[in-house]
KOLMARTI-607264 format. One record per residue (C-alpha): x, y, z. Coordinates in steps of 0.1 Angstrom, whole numbers, padded with zeros to 4 digits, always signed. Layout:
! residues N
XYZ ...
//
This chain:
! residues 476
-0142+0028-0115 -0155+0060-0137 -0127+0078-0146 -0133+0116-0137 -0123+0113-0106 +0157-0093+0004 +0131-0116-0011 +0121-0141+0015 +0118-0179+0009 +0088-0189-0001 +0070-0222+0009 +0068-0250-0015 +0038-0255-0038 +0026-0283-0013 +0024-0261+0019 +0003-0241-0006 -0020-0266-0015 -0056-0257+0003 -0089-0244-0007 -0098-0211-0013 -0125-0202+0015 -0155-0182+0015 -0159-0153+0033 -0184-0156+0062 -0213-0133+0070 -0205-0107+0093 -0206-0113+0132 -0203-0151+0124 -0174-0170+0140 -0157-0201+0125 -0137-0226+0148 -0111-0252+0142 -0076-0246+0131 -0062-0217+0120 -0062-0229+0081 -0098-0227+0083 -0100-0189+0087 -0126-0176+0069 -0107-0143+0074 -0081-0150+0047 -0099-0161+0014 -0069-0161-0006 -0048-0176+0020 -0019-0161+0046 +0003-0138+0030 +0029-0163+0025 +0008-0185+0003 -0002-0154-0018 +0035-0147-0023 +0042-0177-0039 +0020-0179-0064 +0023-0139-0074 +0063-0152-0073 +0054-0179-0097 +0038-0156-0120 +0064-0130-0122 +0086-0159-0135 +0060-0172-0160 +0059-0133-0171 +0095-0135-0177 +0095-0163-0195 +0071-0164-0220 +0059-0126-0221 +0093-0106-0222 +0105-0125-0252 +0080-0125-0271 +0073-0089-0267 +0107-0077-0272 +0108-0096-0308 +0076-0082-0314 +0090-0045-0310 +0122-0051-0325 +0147-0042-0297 +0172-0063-0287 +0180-0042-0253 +0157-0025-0226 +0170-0006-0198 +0148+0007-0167 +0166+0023-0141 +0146+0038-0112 +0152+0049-0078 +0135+0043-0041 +0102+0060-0043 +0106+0069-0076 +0101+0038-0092 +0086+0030-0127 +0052+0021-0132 +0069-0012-0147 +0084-0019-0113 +0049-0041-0100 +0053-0061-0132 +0090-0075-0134 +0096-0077-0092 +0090-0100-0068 +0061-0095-0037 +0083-0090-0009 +0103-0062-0027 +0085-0027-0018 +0108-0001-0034 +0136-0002-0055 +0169-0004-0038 +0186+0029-0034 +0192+0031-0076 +0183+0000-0093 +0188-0005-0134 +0172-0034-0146 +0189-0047-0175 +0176-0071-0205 +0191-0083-0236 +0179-0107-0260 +0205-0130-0267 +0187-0148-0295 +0157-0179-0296 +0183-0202-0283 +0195-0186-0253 +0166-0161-0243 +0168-0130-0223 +0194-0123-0203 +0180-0103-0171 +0202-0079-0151 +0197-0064-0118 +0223-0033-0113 +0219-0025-0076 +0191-0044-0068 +0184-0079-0055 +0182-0108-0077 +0136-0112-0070 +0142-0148-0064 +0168-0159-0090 +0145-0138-0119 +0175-0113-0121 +0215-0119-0118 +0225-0092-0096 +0252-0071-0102 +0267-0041-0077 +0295-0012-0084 +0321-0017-0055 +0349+0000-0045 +0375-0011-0019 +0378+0016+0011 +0406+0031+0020 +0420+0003+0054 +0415+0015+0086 +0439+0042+0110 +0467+0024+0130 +0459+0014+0162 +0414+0017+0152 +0388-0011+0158 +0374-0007+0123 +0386-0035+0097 +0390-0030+0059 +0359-0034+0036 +0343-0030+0003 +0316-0004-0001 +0286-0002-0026 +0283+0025-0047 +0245+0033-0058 +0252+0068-0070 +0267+0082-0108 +0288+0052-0109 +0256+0029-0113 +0261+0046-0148 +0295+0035-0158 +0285+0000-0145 +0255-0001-0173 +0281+0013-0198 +0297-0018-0192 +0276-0041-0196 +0261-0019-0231 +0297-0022-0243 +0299-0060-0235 +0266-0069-0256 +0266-0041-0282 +0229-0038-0289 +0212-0030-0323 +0185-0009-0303 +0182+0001-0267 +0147+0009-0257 +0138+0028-0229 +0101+0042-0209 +0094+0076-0227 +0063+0083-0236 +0040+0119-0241 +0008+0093-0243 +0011+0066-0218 +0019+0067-0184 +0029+0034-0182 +0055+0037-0205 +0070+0070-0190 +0085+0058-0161 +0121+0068-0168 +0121+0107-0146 +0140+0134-0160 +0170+0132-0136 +0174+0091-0142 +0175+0103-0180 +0203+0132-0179 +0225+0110-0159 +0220+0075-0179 +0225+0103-0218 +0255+0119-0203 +0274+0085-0191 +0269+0065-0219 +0278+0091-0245 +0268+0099-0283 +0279+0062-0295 +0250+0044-0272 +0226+0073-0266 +0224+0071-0306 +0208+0034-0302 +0183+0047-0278 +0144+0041-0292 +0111+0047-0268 +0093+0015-0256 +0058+0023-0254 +0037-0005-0268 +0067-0028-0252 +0062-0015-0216 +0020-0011-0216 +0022-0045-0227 +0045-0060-0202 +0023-0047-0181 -0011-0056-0196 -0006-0092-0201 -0012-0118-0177 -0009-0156-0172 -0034-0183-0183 -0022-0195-0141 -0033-0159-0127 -0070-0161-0143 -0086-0184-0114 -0074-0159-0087 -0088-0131-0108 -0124-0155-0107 -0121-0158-0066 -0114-0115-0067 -0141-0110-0086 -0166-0136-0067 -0154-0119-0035 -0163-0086-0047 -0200-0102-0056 -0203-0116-0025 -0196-0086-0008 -0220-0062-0028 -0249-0088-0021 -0245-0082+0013 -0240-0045+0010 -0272-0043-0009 -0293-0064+0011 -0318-0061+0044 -0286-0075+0064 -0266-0039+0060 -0294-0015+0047 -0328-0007+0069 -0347+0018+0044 -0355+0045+0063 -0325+0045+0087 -0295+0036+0065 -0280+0064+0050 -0256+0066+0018 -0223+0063+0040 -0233+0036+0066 -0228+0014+0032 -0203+0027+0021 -0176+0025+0047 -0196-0011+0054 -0184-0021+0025 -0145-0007+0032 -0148-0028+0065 -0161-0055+0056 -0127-0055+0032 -0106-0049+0063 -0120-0078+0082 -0111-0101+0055 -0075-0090+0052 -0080-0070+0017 -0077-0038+0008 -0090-0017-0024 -0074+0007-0050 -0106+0034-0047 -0131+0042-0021 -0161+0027-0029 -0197+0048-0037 -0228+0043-0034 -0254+0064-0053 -0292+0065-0049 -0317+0074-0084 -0353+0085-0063 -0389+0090-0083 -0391+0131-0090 -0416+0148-0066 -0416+0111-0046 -0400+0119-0009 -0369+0142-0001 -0343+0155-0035 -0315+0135-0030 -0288+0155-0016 -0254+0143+0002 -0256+0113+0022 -0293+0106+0017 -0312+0085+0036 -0320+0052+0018 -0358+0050+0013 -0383+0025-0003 -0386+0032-0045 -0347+0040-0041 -0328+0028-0072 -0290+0020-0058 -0254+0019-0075 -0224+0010-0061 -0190+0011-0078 -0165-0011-0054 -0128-0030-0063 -0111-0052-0042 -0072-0056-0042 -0051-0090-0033 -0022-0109-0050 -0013-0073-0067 -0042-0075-0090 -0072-0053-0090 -0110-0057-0096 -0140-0032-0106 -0172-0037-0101 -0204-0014-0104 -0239-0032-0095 -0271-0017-0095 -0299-0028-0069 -0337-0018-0056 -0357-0007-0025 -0388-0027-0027 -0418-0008-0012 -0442-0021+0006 -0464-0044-0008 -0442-0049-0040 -0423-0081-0049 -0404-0071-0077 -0388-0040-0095 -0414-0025-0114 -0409-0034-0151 -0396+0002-0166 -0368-0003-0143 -0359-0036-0148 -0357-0024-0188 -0331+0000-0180 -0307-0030-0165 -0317-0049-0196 -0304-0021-0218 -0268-0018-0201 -0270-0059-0202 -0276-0055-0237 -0243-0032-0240 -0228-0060-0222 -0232-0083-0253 -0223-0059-0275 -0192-0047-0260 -0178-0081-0253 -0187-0094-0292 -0168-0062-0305 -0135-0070-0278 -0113-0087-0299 -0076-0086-0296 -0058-0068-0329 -0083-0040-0326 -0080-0007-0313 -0098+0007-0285 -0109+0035-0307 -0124+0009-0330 -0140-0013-0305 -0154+0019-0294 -0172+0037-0327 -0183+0002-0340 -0204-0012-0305 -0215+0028-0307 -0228+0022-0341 -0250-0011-0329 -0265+0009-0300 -0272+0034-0320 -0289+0009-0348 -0308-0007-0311 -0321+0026-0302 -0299+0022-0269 -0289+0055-0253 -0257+0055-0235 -0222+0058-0234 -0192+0033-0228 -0157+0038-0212 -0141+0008-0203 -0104+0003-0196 -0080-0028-0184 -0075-0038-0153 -0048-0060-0137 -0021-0047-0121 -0034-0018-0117 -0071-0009-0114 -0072+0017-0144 -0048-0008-0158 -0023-0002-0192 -0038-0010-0226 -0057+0002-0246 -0091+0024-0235 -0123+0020-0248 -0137+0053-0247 -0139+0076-0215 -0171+0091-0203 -0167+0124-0225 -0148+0108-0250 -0174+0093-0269 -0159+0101-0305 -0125+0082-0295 -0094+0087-0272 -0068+0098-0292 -0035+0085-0287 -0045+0057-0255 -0075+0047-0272 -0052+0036-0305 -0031+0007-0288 -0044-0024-0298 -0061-0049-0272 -0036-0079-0271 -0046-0120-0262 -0038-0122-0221 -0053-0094-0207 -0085-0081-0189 -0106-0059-0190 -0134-0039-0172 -0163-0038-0190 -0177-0002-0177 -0205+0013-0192 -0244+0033-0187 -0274+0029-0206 -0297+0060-0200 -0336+0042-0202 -0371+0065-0200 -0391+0042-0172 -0429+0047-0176 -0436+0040-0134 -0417+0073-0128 -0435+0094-0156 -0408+0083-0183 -0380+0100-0155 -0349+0082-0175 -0331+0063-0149 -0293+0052-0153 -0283+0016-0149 -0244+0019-0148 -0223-0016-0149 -0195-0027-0148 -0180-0065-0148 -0139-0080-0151 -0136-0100-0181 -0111-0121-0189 -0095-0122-0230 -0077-0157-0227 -0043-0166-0250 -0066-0181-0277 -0085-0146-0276 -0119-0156-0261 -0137-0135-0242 -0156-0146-0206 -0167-0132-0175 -0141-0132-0147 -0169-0140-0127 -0203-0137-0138 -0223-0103-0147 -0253-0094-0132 -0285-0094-0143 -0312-0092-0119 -0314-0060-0094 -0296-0063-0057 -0332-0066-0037 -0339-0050+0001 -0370-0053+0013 -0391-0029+0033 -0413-0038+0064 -0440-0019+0075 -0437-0010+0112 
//
């Protein structure tokens, strides 16, 4: 997307074993059992659970270490509290928690390549067994003579949450304690003023000395993923395909008739019928010949010789896709997209190539950036590129590759270094004069999920597109 705008039990990897199925056309019906539902491509909710569960334990395991050496710290503490959770919270919890619990401090300490990490929950469940849980209790004071009530022992979640961590700081005595400050990265500031003063003021000058910001460790945590998530990503990604063919096609639009919108909130229906959801409303822009038919002004009426644009995501699993396709209105008589136009997608394709050769992991964004800039410019290829990660989140942590007015380099976001395990969006325009419309430059805008892999290869997390979305006109 451009950027200016009580843990359940979980079935068994067996009851999870079934295809992933297509969605169907709209206003089809399928029959048969249940399991056959078309409706649920990814599988019931519970199935869906268990794999995202499965992944959050592989993230723990081989990701948390390995990160935490990396950085040097041999403590991190994240405390957070319902509805004021830290952007970290998606990343190190299980699906069927929503909220942190009351005030939850999650605790870890690397004990050493022997013995790992040592995971703490203070307050909060234990996400499946990820986390030993820990509470501060109290006994209360036993009931009045002669009173129904019966003695028991009461959870504290307030202040003395604090005196509980003190504890367990005192018991481990770390070199470093590294917590989620940061002026730069959002996903790295998750620790709110009020979570700070309390945490500084119970643990005193002795362990608030120790204390060291954790910003590449928590963008990190958050950026990577699994070599085990990368074939749902695929299925996300081939959904979101799937569903912009059929956006962009004589099945949703009737030039003439179909306006802007009508597609638009097709496509955020068609998302609801399947049981997804997205992280942006989706848009769909039209390009029209100058001084050819009406100026294009809000919710325009899609005609023939309309150039279309969509940019669409689809959400599932807690991961996030982006997706910006470009198609054609053929008018009568033609077959094809005139040539000028199809040069335009063939410039932003060419971006493509270069974008993806220049992703490498150990680089910056910033240098990514300036050095695929430098090749365009060498290709005569005018336009820009802003692409970001995506994951977790759809404008996801890591490191940025340029924003649409940021052309020279983002400072401070656009220096974190791409890392093996992560994915990307790669989002881009390529501005191209086309001869048919008077040399009117038209913009071809893409934007396709790739995937960097553990060894640091670079592939689509489906496929990219290039050939123009097609709807036909009919003469009446």
């Amino acid at each position: 997307m451009r950027a200016i705008l009580l843990l359940l039990a979980l079935p068994s990897a067996a009851a999870f074993a079934q295809p992933v199925v297509t969605p169907a056309t709209p206003g089809t019906r399928t029959s048969g059992s249940p399991a056959a539902d078309t409706l649920r491509p990814f599988g019931t909710l519970r199935d869906q659970a268990f794999r995202q569960q499965k992944w959050l334990e592989l993230r723990m395991e081989r990701t948390l270490p390995a990160l935490m050496r990396r950085e040097g710290v041999d403590m991190w503490v994240v405390p957070m509290r319902e509805y004021a959770e830290d952007p970290l919270f998606t990343a190190i919890t299980s699906p069927t928690t929503f909220a942190a619990r009351r005030r939850t401090i999650y605790v870890f300490f690397d004990r050493g390549e022997k013995d790992g990490i040592e995971r703490i929950a203070l307050g909060g469940t234990s996400q499946g067994n990820v986390f030993k849980a820990i509470r501060s209790e109290k006994a209360v004071a036993a009931p009045a003579a002669g009173s129904n009530s019966t003695a028991r022992t009461a959870e504290l979640w307030g202040d003395q949450q604090w005196e509980v961590l003190k504890q367990v700081i005192e018991q481990r005595n770390p070199k470093k304690i590294a917590v989620n400050t940061s002026r730069t990265f959002a996903f790295a500031d998750g620790l709110s003023s009020g979570e700070r003063e309390g945490m500084l003021q119970a643990l005193g000058a002795q362990w608030t000395s120790k204390i060291v910001n954790a910003e590449a460790l928590a963008v990190d945590m958050i950026a990577s993923r699994q070599p085990e998530e990368e074939a749902a990503f695929t299925e996300l990604n081939r959904v979101a395909w799937q569903i912009i063919e059929e956006a962009f096609s004589n099945r949703v639009i009737t030039p003439g008739v179909t306006k802007v919108d009508d597609v638009v909130w097709w496509m955020r229906q068609r998302l609801a019928d399947l049981g997804l959801t997205t992280w942006f409303q989706p848009s769909v822009e039209i390009q029209r010949q100058s001084g050819v038919g009406d100026l294009v002004g809000v919710n325009p009426t899609i005609a023939p010789g309309d150039v279309l644009h969509c940019d669409f995501g689809v959400t599932a699993m807690g991961l996030n896709t982006d997706t910006q396709h470009m198609g054609y209105v053929l008018k009568p008589g033609e077959t094809d997209v005139p040539a000028g136009i199809r040069k335009a997608l063939q410039a932003s394709n060419r971006m493509q190539d270069i974008s993806t050769e220049e992703l490498k992991p150990g680089r910056t964004g910033n240098q990514i950036l300036r050095t695929s800039l430098d090749r365009m410019k060498a290709e005569k290829i005018n336009g820009t590129i802003y692409s970001h990660p995506i994951g977790l989140h759809g404008h996801g942590a890591g490191a940025l590759i340029g924003l649409w007015d940021y052309q020279d380099g983002v400072p401070g976001r656009g220096d974190h270094k791409v890392i093996p395990g992560m994915w990307y969006s790669i989002e881009l325009q390529a501005m191209t004069p086309v001869p048919e419309w008077g040399n009117q430059p038209v913009r071809s805008a893409q934007e396709e999920d790739v995937i960097i892999d553990a060894a640091g290869k670079v592939r689509w997390g489906f496929k990219r597109q290039t050939e123009f979305h097609l709807v036909r006109t009919t003469l009446k």
